[in-house]
C-alpha positions as CSV (number, residue, x, y, z in Angstrom):
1,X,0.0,0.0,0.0
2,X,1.1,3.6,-0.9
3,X,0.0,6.8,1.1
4,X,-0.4,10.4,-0.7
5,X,-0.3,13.5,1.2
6,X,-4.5,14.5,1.1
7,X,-4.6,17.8,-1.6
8,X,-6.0,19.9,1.4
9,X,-2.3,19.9,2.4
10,X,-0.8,20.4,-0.8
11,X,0.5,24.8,-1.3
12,X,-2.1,26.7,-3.8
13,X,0.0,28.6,-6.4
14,X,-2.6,31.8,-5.8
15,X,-1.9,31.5,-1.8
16,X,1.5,31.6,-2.8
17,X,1.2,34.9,-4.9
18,X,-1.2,36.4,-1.8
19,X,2.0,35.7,0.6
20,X,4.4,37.6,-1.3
21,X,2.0,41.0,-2.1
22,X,0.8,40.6,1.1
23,X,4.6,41.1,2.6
24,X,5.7,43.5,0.0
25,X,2.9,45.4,0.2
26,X,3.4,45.8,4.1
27,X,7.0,47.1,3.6
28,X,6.2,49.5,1.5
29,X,3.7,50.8,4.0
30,X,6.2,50.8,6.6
31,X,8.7,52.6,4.5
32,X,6.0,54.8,3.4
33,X,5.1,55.5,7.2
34,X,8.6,56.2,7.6
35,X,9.3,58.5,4.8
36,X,6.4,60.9,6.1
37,X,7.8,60.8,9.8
38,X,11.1,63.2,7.7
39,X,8.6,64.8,4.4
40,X,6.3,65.9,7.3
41,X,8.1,68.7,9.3
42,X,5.2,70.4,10.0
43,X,4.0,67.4,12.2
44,X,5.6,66.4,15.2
45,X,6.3,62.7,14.3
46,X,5.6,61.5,19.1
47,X,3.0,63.5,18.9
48,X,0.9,63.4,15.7
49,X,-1.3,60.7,14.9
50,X,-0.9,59.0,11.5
51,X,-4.6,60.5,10.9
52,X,-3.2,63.8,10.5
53,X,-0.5,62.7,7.9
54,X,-3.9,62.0,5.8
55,X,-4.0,65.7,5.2
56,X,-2.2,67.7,3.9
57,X,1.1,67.3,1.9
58,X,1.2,63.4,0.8
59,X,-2.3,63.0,2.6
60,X,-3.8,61.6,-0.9
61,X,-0.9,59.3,-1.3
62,X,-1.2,57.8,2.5
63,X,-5.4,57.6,1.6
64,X,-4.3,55.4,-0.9
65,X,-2.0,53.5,1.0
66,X,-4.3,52.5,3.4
67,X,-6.2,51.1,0.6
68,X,-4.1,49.3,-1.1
69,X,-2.8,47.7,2.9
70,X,-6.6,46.9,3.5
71,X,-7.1,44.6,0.5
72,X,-3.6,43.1,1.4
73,X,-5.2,42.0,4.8
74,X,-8.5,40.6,2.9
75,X,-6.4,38.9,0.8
76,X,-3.8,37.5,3.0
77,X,-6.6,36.5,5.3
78,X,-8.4,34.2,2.8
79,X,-4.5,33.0,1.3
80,X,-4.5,31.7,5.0
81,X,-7.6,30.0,5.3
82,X,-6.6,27.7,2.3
83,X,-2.9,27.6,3.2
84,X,-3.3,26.5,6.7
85,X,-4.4,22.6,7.8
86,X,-8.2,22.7,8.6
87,X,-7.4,22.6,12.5
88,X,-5.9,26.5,11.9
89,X,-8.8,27.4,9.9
90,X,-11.0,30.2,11.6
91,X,-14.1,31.9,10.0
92,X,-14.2,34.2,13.0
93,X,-10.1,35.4,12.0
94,X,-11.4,35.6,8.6
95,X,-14.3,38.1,9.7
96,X,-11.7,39.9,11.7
97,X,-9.7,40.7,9.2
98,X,-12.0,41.3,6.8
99,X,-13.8,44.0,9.4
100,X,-10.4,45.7,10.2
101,X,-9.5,45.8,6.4
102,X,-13.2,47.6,5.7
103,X,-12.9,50.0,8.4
104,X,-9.3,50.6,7.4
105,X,-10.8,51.7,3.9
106,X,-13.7,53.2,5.8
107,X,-11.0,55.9,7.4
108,X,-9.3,56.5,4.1
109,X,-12.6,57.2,2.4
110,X,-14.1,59.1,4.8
111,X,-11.4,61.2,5.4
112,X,-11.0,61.8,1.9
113,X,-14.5,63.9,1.6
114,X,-16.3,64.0,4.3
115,X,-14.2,66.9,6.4
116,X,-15.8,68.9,3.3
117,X,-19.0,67.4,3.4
118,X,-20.0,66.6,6.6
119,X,-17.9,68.6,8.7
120,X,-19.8,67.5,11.6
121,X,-19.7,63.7,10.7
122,X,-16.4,63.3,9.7
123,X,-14.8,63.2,13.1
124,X,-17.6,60.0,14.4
125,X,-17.0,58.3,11.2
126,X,-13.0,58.3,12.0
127,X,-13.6,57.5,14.9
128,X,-15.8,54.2,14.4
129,X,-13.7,53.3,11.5
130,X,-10.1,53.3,12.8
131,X,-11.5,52.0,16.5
132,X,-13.2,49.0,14.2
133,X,-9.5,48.5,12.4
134,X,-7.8,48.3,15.6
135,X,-9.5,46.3,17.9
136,X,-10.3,43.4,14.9
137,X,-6.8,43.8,13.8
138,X,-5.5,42.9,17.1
139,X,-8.1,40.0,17.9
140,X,-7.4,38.9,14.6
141,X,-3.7,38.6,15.4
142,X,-4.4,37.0,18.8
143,X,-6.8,34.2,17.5
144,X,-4.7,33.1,14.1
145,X,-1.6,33.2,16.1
146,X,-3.1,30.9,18.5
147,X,-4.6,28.3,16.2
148,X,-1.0,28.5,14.4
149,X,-0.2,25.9,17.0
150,X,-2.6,23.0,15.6
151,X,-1.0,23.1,12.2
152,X,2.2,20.9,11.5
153,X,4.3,23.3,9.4
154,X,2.9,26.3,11.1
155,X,3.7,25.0,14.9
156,X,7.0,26.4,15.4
157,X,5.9,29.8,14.7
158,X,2.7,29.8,16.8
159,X,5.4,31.5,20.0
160,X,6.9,34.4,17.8
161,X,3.5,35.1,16.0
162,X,1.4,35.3,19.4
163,X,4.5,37.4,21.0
164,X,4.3,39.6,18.4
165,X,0.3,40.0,18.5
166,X,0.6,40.4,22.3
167,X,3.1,43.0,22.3
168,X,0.9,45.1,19.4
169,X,-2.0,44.4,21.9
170,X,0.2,45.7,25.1
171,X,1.6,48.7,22.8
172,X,-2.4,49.6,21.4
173,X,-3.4,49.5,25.4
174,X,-1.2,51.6,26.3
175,X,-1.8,54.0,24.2
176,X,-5.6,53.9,24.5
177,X,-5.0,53.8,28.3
178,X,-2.4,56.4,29.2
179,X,-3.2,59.4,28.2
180,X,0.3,60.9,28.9
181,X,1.8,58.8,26.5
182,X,3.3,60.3,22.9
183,X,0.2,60.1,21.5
184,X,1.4,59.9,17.7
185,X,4.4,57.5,19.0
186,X,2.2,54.9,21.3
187,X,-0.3,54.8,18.3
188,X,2.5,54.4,15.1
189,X,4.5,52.2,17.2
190,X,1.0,49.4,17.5
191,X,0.7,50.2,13.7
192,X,3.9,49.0,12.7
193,X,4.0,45.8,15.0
194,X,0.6,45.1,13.4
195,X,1.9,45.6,9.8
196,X,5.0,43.7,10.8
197,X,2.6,40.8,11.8
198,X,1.3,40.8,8.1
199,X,4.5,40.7,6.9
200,X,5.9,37.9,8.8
201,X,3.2,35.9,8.2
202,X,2.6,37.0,4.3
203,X,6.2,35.9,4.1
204,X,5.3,32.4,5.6
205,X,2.9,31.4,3.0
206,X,5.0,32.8,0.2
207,X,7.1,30.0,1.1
208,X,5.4,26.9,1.0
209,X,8.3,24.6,0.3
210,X,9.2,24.7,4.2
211,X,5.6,24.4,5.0
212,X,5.2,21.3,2.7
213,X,8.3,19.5,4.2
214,X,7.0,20.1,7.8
215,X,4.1,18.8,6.2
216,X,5.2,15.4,5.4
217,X,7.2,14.8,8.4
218,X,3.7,15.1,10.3
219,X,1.7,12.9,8.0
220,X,3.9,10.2,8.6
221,X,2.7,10.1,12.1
222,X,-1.5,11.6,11.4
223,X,-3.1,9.1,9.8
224,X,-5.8,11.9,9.3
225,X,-3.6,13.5,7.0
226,X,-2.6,11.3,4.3
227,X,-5.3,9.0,2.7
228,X,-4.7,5.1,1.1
229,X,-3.9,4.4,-2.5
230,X,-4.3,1.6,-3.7
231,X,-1.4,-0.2,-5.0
């Protein structure tokens, strides 16, 4: 009797492609993030929020950004849900991310017309909209990093992912709950430790090669894994 690996294990060429934009995508908007911090000297970089770098100078360019970094997350969340075993599957992380990447968008729109449309609006919308991109982001981050531990290839990542997720959960209380923190600071600093999360992880499932050999070494001993062929 031969065994095959079962094709839910077997790397998708499209999850692969989703890994790789994913990750580059998140560089870019780190570098990007970083670039305004020195083109933005009218801003003080610990104190300013990255909502006022949506104005102004570059504003347009950072609207955009955010975007193009929201359908990353969409797209990097379903890569995942096909990438991963079925243990590490989650239709709540997939909602998650899918809400923080809509109210991502939702603060880029909004903030693109309606300050001149609905002055009075504008600010709640924000509000709603980044709050909604945060708090799903981080649960998001939690939960996936969690269920990394049920999946063979993804197991000895499971401790740097959910460190990572809890220090961008630590770093986002903190600057919710201390109000003398550097407001622009505390609130960058959880946005790149979120975006660095993406990128870590978009860089895990653009490799698949690793994740297939981890694979295999844990069929051999899951019968639920592999399935019978017959000779």
């Amino acid at each position: 009797m031969r065994h095959v690996v079962s094709r839910s294990t077997r790397p998708r060429s499209w999850t692969v492609r989703a890994g790789e934009a994913a990750a580059a995508i998140g560089v870019a908007f780190l570098l990007l993030v970083f670039a305004l911090q020195v083109a933005r000297g009218d801003l003080d970089w610990v104190q300013a929020q990255l909502s006022l770098y949506l104005h102004g100078p570059y504003g347009l360019l950072l609207r955009s950004a955010y975007c193009v970094l929201a359908a990353a997350m969409a797209l990097l969340a379903w890569a995942l849900q096909h990438a991963l075993q079925p243990a590490s599957r989650s239709g709540t992380v997939l909602g998650l991310f899918w809400a923080s990447a809509l109210g991502l968008s939702a603060v880029a729109v909004g903030d693109s017309w309606l300050p001149g449309t609905a002055p009075a609006l504008a600010p709640m919308v924000h509000l709603l909209a980044a709050q909604t991109a945060f708090l799903c982001a981080i649960a998001a981050l939690l939960l996936q990093s969690w269920y990394f531990r049920r999946d063979t290839a993804w197991r000895a990542r499971h401790p740097a992912a959910f460190a990572l997720a809890l220090l961008a959960f630590a770093v986002l209380a903190w600057h919710v709950g201390v109000h003398d923190a550097p407001r622009g600071l505390s609130q960058k600093a959880a946005i790149v430790l979120i975006v660095a999360w993406l990128v870590w992880v978009g860089a895990g499932v653009a490799r698949p090669q690793a994740a297939g050999a981890a694979r295999r070494r844990g069929s051999r001993d899951n019968a639920g894994d592999t399935q019978p062929e017959e000779a």
